[in-house]
N, C-alpha and C positions, 0 to 999 in steps of 0.2 A: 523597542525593537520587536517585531514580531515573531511571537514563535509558533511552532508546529508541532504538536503532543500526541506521540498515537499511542494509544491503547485497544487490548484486546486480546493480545495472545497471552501465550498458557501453554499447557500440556493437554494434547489431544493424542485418540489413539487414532490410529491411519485406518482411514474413512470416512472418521469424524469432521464438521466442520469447525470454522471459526468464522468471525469478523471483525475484521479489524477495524480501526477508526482512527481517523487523522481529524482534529482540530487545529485552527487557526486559531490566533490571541485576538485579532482583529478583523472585522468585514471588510468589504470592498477593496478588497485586493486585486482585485485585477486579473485574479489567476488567468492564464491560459493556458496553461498544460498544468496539469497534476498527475502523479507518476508513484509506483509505488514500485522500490527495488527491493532485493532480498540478498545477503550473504549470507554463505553456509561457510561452518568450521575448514577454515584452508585454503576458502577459494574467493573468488573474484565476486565482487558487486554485479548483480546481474539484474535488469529493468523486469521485472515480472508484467507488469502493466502501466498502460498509461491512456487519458482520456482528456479530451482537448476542451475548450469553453464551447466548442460548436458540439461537443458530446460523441467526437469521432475518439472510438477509443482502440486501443492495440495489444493485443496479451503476447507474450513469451510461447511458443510452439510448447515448452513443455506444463506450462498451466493452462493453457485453452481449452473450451472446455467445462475445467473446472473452478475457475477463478474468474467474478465480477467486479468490475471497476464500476465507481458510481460516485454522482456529488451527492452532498444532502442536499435538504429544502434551499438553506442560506448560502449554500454553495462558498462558506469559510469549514467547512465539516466534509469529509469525506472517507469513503468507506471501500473496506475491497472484503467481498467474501468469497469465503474458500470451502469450498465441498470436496467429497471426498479426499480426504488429504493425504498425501503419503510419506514415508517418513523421511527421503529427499527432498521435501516443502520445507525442512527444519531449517531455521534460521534467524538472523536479525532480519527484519521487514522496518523498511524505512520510507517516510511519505517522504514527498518532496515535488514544491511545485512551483513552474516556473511565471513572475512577469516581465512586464516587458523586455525589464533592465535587471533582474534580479533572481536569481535560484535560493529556496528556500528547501532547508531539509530541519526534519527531526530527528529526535535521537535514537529514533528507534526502538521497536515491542520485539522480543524474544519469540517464537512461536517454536514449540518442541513438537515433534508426531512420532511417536510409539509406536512401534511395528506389532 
């Protein structure tokens, strides 16, 4: 079965960046949407970003801006970075991407931002 491993977060202090990274177990997948949401302590799942196999991509009003959505080379790798961060960024960040017939998530990177 294929899975989705992101890493990258940590503890940053606000304004710092990060990068996060979403690996696939296997290529050719198909992806056609890949999506990277976020939850913060107590609240709802929320899509921060997402970018389609045509490379049309969508940010959340409150990361635009500051947050890039991006595949890798092999396009089973994908990346979102974050600048200037603040400490409302804080949360679980989870990739998750969709084929035809199929939604794929991981389990999620921790990202903390320090006032």
């Amino acid at each position: 079965q294929v899975q989705l491993v992101e890493s990258g977060g940590g503890l940053v202090q606000a304004g710092g960046p990060l990068r996060l990274s979403c690996a696939a177990s296997a290529s050719n997948l198909n992806i056609r949407t890949m999506r990277w949401w976020r939850q913060a302590p107590g609240k709802q799942r929320e899509l921060a970003a997402s970018i389609t196999s045509a490379n049309v991509v969508n940010y959340a009003d409150t990361v635009k801006g500051r947050f890039t959505i991006s595949w890798g080379s092999a396009k089973n790798t994908m990346y979102l970075q974050m600048d200037n961060l603040k400490p409302e960024d804080t949360g679980i960040y989870y990739c998750n991407v969709l084929q035809k017939t199929a939604s794929l998530w991981g389990r999620g990177t921790q990202v903390t931002v320090s006032a």
